[in-house]
N, CA and C atoms as a LAMMPS dump frame, in Angstrom:
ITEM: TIMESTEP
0
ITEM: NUMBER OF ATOMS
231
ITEM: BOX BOUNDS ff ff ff
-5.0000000000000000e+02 5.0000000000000000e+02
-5.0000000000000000e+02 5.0000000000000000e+02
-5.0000000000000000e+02 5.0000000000000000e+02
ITEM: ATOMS id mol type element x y z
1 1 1 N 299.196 360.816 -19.82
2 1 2 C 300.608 360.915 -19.583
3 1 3 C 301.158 359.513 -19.29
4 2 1 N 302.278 359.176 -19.766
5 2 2 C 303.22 357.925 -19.349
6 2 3 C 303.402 357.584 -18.154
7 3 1 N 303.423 356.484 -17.392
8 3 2 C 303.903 355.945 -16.48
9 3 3 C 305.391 356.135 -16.507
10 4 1 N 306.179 356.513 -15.55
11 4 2 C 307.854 356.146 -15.672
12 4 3 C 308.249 355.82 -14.377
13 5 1 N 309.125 354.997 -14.084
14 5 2 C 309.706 354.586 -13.227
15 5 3 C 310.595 355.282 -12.409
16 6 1 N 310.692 355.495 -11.428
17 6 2 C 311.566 356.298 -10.721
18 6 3 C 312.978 355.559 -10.002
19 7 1 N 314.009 355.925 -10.094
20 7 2 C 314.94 355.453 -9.327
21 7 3 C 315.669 355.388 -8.326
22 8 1 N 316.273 355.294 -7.204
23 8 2 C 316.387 355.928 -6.492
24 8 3 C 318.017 355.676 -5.48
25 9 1 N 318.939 356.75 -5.761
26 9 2 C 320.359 356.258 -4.918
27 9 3 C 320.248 356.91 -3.551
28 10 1 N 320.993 356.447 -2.913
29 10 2 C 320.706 357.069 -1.498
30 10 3 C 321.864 356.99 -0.472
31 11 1 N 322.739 358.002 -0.022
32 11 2 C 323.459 357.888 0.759
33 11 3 C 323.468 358.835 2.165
34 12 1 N 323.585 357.653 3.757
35 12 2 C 323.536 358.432 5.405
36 12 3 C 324.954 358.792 5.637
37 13 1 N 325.296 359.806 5.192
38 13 2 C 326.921 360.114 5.858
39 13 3 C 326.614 360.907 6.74
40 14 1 N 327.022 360.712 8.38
41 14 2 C 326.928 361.782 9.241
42 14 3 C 325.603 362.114 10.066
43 15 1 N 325.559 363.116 9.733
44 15 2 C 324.234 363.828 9.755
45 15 3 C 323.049 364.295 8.536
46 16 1 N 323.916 364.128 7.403
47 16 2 C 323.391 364.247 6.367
48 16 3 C 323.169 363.181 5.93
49 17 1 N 322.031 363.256 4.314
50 17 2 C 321.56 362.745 3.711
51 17 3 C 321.318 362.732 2.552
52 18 1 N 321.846 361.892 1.372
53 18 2 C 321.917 362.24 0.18
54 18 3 C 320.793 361.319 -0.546
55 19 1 N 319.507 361.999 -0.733
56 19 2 C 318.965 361.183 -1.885
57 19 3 C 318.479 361.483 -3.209
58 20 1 N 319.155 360.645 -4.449
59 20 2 C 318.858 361.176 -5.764
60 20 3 C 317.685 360.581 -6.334
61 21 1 N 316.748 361.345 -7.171
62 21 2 C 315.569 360.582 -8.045
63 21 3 C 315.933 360.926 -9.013
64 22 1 N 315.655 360.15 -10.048
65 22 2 C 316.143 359.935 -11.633
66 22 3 C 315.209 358.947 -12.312
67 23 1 N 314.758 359.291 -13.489
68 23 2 C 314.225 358.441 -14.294
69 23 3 C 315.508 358.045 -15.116
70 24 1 N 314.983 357.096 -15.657
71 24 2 C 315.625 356.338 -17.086
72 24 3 C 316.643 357.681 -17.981
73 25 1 N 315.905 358.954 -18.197
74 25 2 C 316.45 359.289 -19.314
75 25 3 C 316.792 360.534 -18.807
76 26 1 N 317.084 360.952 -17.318
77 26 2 C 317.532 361.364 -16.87
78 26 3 C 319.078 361.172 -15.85
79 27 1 N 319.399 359.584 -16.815
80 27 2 C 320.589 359.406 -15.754
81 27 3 C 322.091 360.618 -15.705
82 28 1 N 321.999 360.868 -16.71
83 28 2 C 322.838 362.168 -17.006
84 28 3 C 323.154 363.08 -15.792
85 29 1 N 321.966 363.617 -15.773
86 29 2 C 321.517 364.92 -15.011
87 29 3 C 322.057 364.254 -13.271
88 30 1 N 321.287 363.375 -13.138
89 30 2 C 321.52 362.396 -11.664
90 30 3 C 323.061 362.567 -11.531
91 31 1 N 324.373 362.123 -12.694
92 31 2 C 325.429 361.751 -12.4
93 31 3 C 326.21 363.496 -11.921
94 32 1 N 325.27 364.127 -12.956
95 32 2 C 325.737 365.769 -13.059
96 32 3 C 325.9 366.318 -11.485
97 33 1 N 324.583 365.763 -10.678
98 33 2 C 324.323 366.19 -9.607
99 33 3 C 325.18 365.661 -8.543
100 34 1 N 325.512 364.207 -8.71
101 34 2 C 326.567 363.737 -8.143
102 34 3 C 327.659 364.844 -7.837
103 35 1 N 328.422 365.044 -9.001
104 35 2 C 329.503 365.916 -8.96
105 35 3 C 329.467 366.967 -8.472
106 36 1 N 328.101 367.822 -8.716
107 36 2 C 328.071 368.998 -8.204
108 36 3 C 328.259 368.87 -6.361
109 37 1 N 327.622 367.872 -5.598
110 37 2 C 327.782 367.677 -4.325
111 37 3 C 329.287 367.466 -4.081
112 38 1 N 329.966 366.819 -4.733
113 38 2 C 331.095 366.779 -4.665
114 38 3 C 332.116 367.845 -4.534
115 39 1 N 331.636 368.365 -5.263
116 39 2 C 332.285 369.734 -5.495
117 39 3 C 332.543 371.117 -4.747
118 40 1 N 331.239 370.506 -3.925
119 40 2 C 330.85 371.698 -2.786
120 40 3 C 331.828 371.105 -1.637
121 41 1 N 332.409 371.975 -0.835
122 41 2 C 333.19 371.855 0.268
123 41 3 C 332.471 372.171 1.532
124 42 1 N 330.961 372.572 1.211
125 42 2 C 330.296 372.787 2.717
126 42 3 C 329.562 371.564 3.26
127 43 1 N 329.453 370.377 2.166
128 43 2 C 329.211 368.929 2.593
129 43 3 C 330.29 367.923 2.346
130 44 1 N 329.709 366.796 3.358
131 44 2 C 330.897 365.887 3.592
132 44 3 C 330.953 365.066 2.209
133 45 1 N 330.184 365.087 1.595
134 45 2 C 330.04 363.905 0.266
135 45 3 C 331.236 364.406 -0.705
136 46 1 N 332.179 363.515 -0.472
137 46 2 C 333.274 363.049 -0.945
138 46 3 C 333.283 362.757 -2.948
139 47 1 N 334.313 363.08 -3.135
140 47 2 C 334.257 362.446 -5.143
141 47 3 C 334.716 361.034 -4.857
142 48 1 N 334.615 360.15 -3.512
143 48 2 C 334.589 358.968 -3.615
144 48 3 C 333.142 358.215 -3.379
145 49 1 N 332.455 359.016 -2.451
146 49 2 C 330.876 358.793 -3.128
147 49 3 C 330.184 359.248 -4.152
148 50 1 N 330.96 360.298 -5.059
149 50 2 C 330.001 360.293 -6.155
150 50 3 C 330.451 359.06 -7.391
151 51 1 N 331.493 358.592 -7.246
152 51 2 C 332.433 357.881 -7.856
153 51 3 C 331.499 356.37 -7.815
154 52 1 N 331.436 356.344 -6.314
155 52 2 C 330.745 354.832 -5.956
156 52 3 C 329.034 355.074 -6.389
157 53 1 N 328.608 356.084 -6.245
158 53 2 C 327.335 356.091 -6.326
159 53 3 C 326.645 355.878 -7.836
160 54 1 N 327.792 357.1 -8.839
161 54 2 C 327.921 357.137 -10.252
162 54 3 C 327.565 355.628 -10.895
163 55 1 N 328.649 355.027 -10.305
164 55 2 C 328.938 353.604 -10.947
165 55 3 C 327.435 352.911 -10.4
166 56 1 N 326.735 353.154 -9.465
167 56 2 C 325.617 352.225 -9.358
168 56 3 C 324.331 353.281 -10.339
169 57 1 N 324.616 354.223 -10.792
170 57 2 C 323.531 354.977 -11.799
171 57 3 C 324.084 354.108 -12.701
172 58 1 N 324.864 354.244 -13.486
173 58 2 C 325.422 353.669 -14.506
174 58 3 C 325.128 352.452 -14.422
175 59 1 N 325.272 351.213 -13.78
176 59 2 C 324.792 349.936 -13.681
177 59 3 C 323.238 350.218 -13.802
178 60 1 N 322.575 350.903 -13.442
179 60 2 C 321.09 350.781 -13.879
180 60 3 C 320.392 350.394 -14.614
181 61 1 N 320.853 349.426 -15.733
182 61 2 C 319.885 349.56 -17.074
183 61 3 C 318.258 349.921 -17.615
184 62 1 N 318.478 350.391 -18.571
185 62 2 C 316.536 351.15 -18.365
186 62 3 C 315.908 349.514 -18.637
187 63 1 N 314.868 349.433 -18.037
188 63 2 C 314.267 347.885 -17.906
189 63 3 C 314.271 347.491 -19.501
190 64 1 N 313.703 348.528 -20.253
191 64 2 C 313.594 348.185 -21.919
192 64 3 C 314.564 347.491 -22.369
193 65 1 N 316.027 348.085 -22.03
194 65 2 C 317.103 347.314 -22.884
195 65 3 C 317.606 345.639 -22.552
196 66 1 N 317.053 345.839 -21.258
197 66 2 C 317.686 344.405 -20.297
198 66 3 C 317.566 343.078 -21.23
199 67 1 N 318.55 342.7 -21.288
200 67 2 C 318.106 340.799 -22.082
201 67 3 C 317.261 339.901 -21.235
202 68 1 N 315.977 339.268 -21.353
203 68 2 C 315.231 338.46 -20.895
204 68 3 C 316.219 337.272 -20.766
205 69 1 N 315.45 336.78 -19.446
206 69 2 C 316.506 335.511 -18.925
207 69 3 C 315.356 334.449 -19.905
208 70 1 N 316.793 333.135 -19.81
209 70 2 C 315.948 331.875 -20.632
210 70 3 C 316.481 331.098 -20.265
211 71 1 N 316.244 330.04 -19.824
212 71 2 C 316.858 328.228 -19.791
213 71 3 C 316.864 327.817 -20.944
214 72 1 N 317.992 327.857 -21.497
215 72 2 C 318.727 326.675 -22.408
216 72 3 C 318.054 325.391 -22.504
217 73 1 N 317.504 325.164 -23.544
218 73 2 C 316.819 324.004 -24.226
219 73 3 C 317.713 322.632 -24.073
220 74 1 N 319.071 323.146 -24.474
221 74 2 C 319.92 321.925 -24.397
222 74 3 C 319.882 321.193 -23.006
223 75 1 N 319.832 322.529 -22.081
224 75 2 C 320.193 322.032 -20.363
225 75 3 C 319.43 320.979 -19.581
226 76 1 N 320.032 320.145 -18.924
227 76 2 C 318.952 319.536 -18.327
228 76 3 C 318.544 320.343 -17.174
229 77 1 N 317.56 320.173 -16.489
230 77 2 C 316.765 321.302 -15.253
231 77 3 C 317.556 321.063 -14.067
């Protein structure tokens, strides 16, 4: 079986505790779940933390796609 990376958002409001795991090709599902907390009125998690949280799934890039860093040949060091 594959190795995969796990991810992990995490928010302490209160007394509660929100933490999401998500792989790579599950960011979907992660954002889905967001909303659904949101949605519920028997917790405090706000559609301004799923909003803020969303946006840091979304910034995630899966490591595969990321552009490798390089120093410019032209540059001096």
């Amino acid at each position: 079986m594959a190795s995969r990376d796990i991810n992990v958002i995490a928010l302490v409001k209160g007394g509660e505790r929100y933490v999401i795991l998500y792989d790579d090709e599950s960011r979907d599902q992660a954002i889905e779940a967001l909303a659904r907390h949101a949605a519920n009125p028997e917790l405090s998690f706000s559609w301004h933390d799923a909003a803020v949280l969303g946006q840091k799934v979304r910034q995630n890039t899966p490591r595969t796609s990321r552009i490798p860093f390089s120093r410019r040949a032209d540059r001096l060091a």
